[in-house]
C-alpha positions in Angstrom: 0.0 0.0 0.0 1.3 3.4 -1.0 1.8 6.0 1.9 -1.0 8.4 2.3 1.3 11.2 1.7 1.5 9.8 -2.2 -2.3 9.9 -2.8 -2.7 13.3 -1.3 0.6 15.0 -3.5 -1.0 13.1 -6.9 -4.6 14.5 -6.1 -3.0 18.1 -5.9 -1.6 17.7 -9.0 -4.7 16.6 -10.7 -6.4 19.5 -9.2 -3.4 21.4 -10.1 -3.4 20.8 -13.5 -7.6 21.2 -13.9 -7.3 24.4 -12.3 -4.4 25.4 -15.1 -5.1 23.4 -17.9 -6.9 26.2 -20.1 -4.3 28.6 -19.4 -1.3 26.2 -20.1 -3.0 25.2 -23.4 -3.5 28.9 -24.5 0.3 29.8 -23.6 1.3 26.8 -25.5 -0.9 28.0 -28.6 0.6 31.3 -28.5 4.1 30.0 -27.9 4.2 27.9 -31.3 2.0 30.7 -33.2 4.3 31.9 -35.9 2.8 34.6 -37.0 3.0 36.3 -33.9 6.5 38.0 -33.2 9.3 36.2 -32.1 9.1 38.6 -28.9 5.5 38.0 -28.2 6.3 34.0 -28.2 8.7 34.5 -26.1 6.7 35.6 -23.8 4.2 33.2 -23.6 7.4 31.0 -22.9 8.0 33.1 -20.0 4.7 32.9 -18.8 4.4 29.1 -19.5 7.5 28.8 -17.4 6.1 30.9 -14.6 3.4 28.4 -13.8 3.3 26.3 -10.9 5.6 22.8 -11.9 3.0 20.5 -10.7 0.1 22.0 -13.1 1.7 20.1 -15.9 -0.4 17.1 -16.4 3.0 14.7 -17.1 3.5 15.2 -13.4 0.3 13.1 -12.4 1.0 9.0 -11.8 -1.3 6.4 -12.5 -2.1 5.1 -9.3 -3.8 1.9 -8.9 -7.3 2.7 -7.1 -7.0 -0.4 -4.7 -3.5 -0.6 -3.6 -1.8 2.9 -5.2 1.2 0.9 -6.5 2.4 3.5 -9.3 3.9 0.7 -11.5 2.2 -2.3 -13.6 -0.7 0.3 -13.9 -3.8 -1.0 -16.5 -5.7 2.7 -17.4 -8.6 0.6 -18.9 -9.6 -1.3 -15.0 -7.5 1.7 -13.3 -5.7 -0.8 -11.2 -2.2 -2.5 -10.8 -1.1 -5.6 -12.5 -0.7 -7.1 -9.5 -4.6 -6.0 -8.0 -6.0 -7.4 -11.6 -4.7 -10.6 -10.9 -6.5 -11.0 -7.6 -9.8 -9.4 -8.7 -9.8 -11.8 -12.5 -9.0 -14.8 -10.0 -12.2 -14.1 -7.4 -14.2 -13.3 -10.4 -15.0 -10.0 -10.0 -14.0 -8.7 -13.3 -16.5 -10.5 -16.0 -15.1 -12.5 -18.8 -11.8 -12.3 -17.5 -10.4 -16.0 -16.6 -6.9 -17.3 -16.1 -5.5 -18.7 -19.0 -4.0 -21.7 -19.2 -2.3 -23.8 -22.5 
């Protein structure tokens, strides 16, 4: 089980970037706008850069939901390798069986 501390940082960061993500991608827009001057995209470089670090969306982890392991992480069941093992093997997920050859 991942600390508490880890869940709480990766749902500020997911707030984080919400909260920003309209103004990051308008900075970003403007920043690769060529008809703009090059002084005015530099600019919105500056201002890009002047944003909080953690309102970046590449600095949220996929956390499993049941055990927040960061690694082995399925997006489609939201969970951990290790977590979609148990839950296929109890039945819980439907269709899902272990295979065998």
């Amino acid at each position: 089980m991942a600390k508490k501390s880890d869940f709480e940082t990766n749902k500020r960061r997911r707030q984080m970037a919400d909260k920003y993500a309209a103004k990051r991608a308008e900075l970003k827009k403007r920043g690769r706008d060529m008809s703009l001057s090059p002084e005015e995209r530099f600019q919105a470089q500056l201002d890009l850069a002047k944003l909080p670090r953690n309102s970046s969306r590449t600095r949220v982890n996929n956390r499993c939901e049941i055990t927040g392991r960061a690694r082995g992480y399925y997006r489609k069941f939201r969970v951990s390798r290790i977590a979609l093992r148990e839950l296929a093997l109890s039945g819980q997920i439907p269709g899902m069986v272990k295979s065998s050859w």
